[in-house]
N, C-alpha and C positions, 0 to 999 in steps of 0.2 A: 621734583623733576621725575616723570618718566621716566623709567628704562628700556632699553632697544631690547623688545625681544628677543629670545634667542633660540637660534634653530636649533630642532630636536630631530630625529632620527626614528620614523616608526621600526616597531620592532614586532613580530607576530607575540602574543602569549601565550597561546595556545587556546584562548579564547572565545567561543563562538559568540560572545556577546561582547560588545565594544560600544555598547549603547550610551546616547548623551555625556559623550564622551570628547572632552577637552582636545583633540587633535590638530589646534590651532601651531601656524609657524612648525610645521614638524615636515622633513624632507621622505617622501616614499619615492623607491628607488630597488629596482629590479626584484620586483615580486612577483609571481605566479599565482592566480588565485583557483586559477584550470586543475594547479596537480592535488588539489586539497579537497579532499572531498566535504571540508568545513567549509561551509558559507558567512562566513562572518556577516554580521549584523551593524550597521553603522549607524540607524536610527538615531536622529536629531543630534546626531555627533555635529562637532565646530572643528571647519575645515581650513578657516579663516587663515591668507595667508602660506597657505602650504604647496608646497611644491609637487609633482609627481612625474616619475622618468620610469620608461619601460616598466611600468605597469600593468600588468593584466585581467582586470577584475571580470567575475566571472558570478551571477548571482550572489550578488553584494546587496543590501538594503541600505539604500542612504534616503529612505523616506525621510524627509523634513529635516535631511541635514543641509548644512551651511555652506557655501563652495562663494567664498568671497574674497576676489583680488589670490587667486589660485595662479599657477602656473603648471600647467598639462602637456608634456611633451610624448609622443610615442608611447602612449597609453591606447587598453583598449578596452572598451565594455562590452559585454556580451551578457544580453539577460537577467540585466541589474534590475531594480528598482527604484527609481529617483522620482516618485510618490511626487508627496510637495516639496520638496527642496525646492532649494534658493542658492541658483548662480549668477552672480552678479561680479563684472569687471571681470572674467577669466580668462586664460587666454590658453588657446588648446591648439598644440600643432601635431601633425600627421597621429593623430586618434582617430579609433576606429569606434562605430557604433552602430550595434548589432541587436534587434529585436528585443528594446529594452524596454523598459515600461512607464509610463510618463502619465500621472495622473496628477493635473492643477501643477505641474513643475513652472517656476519662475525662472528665465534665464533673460537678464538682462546687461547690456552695454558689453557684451563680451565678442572678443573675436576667435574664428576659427581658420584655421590657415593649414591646406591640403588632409582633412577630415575628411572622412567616409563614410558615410549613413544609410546603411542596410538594413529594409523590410523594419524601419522607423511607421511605428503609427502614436503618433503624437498627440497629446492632448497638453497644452502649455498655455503659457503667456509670456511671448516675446518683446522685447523690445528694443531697438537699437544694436544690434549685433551685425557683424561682417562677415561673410564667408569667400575668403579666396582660396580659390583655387582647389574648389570642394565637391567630392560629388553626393548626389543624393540616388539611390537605386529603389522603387516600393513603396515609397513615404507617403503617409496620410497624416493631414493636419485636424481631423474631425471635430470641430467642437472649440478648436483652441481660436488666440488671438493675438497678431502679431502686429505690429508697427516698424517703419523704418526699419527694415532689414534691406542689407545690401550683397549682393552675390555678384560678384566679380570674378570671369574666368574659371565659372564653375559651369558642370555637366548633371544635370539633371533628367532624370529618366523614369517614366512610369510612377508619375508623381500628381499629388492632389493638392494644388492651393486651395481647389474652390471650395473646401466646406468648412471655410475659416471667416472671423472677420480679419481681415487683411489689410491694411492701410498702405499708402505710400513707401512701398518697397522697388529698389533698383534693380535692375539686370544688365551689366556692363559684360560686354564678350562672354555671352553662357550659349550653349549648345543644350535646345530644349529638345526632347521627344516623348511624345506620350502623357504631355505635361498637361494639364487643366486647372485654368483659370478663371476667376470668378467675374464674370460681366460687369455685376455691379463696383466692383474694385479697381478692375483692370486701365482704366482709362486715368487712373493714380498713380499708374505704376511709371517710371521713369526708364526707359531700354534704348540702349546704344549697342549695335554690335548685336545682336540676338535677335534672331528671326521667328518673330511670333505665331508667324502664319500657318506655322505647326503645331500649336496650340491647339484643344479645343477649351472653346468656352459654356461657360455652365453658368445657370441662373434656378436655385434651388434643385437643383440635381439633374437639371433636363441640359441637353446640348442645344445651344441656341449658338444664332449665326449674328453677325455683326451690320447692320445697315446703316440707316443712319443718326447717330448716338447725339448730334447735336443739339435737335431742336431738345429732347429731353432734360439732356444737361445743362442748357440755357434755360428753362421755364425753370430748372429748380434752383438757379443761381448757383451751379456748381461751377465756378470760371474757369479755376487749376484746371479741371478736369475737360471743361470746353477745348481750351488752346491744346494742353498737351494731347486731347481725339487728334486736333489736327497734323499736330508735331508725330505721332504714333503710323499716322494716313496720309505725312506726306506732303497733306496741303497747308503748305506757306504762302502762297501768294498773298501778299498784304497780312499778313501772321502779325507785325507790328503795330499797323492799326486796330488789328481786334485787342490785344494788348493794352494799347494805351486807354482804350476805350473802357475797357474792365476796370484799368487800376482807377479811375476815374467816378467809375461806378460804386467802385468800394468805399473811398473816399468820403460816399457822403453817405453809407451807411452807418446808420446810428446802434446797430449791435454792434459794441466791439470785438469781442469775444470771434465772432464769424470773420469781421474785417481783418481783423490780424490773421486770422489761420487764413484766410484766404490770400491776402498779399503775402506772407513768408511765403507760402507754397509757392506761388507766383515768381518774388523773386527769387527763390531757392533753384524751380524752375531753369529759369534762365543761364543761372551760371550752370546749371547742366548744358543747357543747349551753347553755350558761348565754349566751353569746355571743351566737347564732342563736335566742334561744330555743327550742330544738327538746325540753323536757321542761315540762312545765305547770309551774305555779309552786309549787303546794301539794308537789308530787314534790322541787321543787331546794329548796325551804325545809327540807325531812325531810334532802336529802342533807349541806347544810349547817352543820345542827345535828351531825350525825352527824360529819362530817371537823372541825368544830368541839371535840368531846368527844374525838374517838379519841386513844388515845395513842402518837403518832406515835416517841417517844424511845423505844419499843424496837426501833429499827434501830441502826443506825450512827449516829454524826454525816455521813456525808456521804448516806446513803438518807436520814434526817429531814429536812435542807436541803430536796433534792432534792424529797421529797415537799408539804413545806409551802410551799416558793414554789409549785407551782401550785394547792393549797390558796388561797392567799393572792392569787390570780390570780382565784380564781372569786369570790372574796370581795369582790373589789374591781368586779368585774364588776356583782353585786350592789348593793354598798353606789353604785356611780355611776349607778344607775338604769337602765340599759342595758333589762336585762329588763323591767320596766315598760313600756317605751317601744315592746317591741316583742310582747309577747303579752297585754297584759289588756285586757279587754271594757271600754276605758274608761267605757261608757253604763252599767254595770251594779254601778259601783262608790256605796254608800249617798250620798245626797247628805247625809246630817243629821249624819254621822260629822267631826270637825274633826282638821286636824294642825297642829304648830305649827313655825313655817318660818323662816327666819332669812337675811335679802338683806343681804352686804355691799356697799355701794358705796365707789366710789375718788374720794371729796370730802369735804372739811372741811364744804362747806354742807347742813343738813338740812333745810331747804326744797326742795334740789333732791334730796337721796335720796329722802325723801319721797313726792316729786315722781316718780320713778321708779317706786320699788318700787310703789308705790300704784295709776301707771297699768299697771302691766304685771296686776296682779290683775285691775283693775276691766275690763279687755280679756278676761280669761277668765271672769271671772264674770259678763260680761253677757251672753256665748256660752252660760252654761248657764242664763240668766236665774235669778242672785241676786246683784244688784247689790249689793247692801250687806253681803253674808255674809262679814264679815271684822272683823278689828277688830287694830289696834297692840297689841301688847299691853308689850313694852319697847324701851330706844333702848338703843345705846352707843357712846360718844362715841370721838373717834380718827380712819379713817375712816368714818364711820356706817355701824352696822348695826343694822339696826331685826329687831324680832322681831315678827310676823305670827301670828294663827289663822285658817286660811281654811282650806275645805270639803278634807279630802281628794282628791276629783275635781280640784280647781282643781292641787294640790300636786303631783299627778301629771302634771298638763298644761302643767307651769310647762319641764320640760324638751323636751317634745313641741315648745312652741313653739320653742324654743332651739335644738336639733336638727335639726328636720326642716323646719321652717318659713322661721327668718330667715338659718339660712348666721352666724350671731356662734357664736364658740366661747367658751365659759363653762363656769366650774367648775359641777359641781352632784355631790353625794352625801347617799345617803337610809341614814338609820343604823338598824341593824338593830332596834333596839326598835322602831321603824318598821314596820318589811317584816315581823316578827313578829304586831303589833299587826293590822297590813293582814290577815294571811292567817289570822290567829281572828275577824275579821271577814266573811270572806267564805267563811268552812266551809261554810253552809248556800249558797249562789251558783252554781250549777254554769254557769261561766266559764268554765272550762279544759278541755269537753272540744271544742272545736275552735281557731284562733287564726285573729284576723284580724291584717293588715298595719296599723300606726300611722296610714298613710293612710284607711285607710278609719276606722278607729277615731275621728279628728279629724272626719271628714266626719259621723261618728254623733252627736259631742258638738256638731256645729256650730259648733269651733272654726275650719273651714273649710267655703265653699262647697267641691261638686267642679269646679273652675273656676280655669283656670291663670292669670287677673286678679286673684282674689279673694285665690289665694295671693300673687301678685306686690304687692298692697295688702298684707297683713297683712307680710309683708314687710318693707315699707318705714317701715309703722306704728313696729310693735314695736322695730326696730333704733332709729329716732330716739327714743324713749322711752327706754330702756334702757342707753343709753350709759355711766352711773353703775353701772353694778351691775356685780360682778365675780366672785361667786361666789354658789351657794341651797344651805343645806343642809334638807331634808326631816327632819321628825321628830326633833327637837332634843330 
């Protein structure tokens, strides 16, 4: 049997050389490498495992050393060398990095969380890594090549994607300036929340402008990249049709290899777009129906897996209300229309479920003034949960308050006869052709002043109410 390694304690020796050097599972912790005019040498050392806290490395050589399943906190490089090293699985929070040196570095599946990346001219190969909450200052990617990288809530400035190969990388709420993007890649990229249009784009080092990327990407049978031009530019109109039309297409191509990567992308896709809401609702309800019916069993058993967990991803997406919450005109939803709702609470007593369920309504229905427009309709005993008719509007706004309002995390899912019923209801509604933010949306039903007291009240309201309740499902 194995034994659990066991943490060691780096220690200086006085050393300038620490070369292919065993450093695995060993904790570094408040070292200065700035006040030493030694530059230790880390060369093909194994880092494997090892911790590091307020750190300061300061031209350090870890040419072709190991950085695997590491943990990196408040560490900082400044003028290292990390050659070919290999970082793989590591996780680095608020590290700094400073004009270091990167020749063929491997940094794979690692995440970086509020990192700093200063006068970086990189030469790597990335893959699968995250950066929140990160910013980049001077960075050049020249030569290198990255895959699936996601940036989230990061500030990017005076920065060069374009003379990489680049694949399918996300940009959720980043703040670009000065940023340049590679034309041929760009239409891969997935962005929510980040306004591109400050971009420039590049195609072999010249600045080129953007017209229209369609017919090209269509003759080369790039589909991902066809729909998501459109998703990018806005145009949806019938976005589901061209959709079902591709996945249809792939279907009966006989490369597999291209049909797989093309429908993951595809459906990968979309649970961005159901996620962000970034396709109207009446479009993802057609596309739903659709991956609902197709019949996914004529792949393999492992392409059918493969294809139906993210199937089953956008679904669930759906069914937990998400999308609701974040693109419909909540003011414009019928008020006379009723859904029937279902609060369990975690008590044997039903004077305090009651008690609950009852005030958390009559607090939305007095915001859309119909105090009374609800009624019990069944109990059941165990811990109670009582069965509710209240207005549609209110059923919708029961997760609005849960979510974005009070900070309590709560089950809530809305079942597809539901979200069915909802969208033959609002055929004639034209809702969907722009979206506002759930914040403003609440502010339109008067479920909130715009007034960050009002919220801090409703707040503190709701949470004390609510205590009993533990789960709502919509549309029962």
């Amino acid at each position: 049997m194995n034994e659990i390694a066991k943490i060691r304690t780096f220690v200086d020796t006085g050393s300038y050389q620490r070369e292919k050097e065993d450093l695995s599972y060993y904790v570094f912790k408040d070292i200065n490498f700035f006040e030493s005019k030694r530059h230790i040498s880390f060369f093909r050392s194994d880092f494997r495992g090892s911790s590091f806290f307020n750190v300061k490395f300061y031209r350090n050589n870890f040419d072709r050393a190991d950085f695997i399943s590491c943990n990196i906190r408040s560490c900082g490089f400044d003028s290292v060398d990390f050659g070919g090293c290999e970082i793989k699985n590591c996780y680095f929070e608020n590290a700094v990095f400073k004009s270091n040196k990167y020749n063929g570095t491997a940094i794979h599946q690692s995440t970086f969380v509020n990192c700093h990346f200063c006068n970086e001219q990189f030469l790597i190969t990335m893959y699968e890594c995250k950066f929140i909450e990160c910013s980049f200052s001077n960075c050049g990617f020249e030569q290198s090549s990255t895959e699936k990288l996601e940036f989230l809530h990061c500030q990017i400035t005076d920065t060069n994607f374009a003379t990489m190969h680049a694949e399918r990388h996300t940009f959720i709420s980043c703040k670009l300036k000065g940023v340049c993007l590679g034309i041929s890649y760009v239409f891969g990229y997935l962005f929510y929340d980040t306004n591109i249009e400050v971009a420039d784009f590049l195609y072999r080092g010249e600045k080129v402008f953007i017209n229209n990327p369609y017919d090209k990407l269509y003759s080369e049978s790039r589909y991902f990249e066809y729909i998501n031009a459109k998703v990018i530019n806005n145009e949806l109109n019938n976005i589901s049709s061209v959709i079902m039309d591709f996945i249809d297409r792939l279907c009966s191509n006989k490369i597999v290899q291209f049909r797989q990567t093309e429908l993951n992308s595809i459906l990968a896709a979309i649970c961005f777009y159901s996620r962000h809401s970034l396709l109207p609702f009446d479009e993802l309800a057609k596309l739903l129906d659709f991956l609902d019916r197709f019949n996914w069993q004529q792949f393999t058993l492992e392409e059918t897996l493969n294809y139906l967990s993210k199937v089953e991803m956008i679904k669930h997406i759906m069914s937990a209300g998400e999308y609701l919450l974040n693109s419909m005109f909540v003011n414009t939803i019928p008020r006379g229309d009723f859904a029937l709702v279902s609060i369990c609470c975690d008590t044997d007593d039903f004077d305090e479920a009651l008690a609950a369920s009852e005030g958390l309504i009559k607090i939305l229905l007095d915001k859309i003034d119909m105090p009374e427009a609800y009624c019990l309709v069944d109990k059941k005993h165990g811990s109670w949960e009582l069965f509710f008719s209240i207005p549609i509007l209110c059923a919708i706004m029961l997760p609005i308050v849960f979510k974005n309002f009070t900070g309590v995390a709560l089950e809530f899912s809305f079942k597809r006869k539901f979200l069915k019923s909802l969208l033959a209801k609002l055929d004639d509604v034209q809702m969907f052709k722009d979206y506002k933010s759930i914040a403003e949306a609440a502010v339109l039903v008067k479920i909130i002043n715009d007034d960050p007291k009002d919220l801090s009240t409703m707040r503190n309201v709701v949470s004390d109410i609510i205590k009993p309740i533990k789960s709502i499902t919509v549309g029962i």
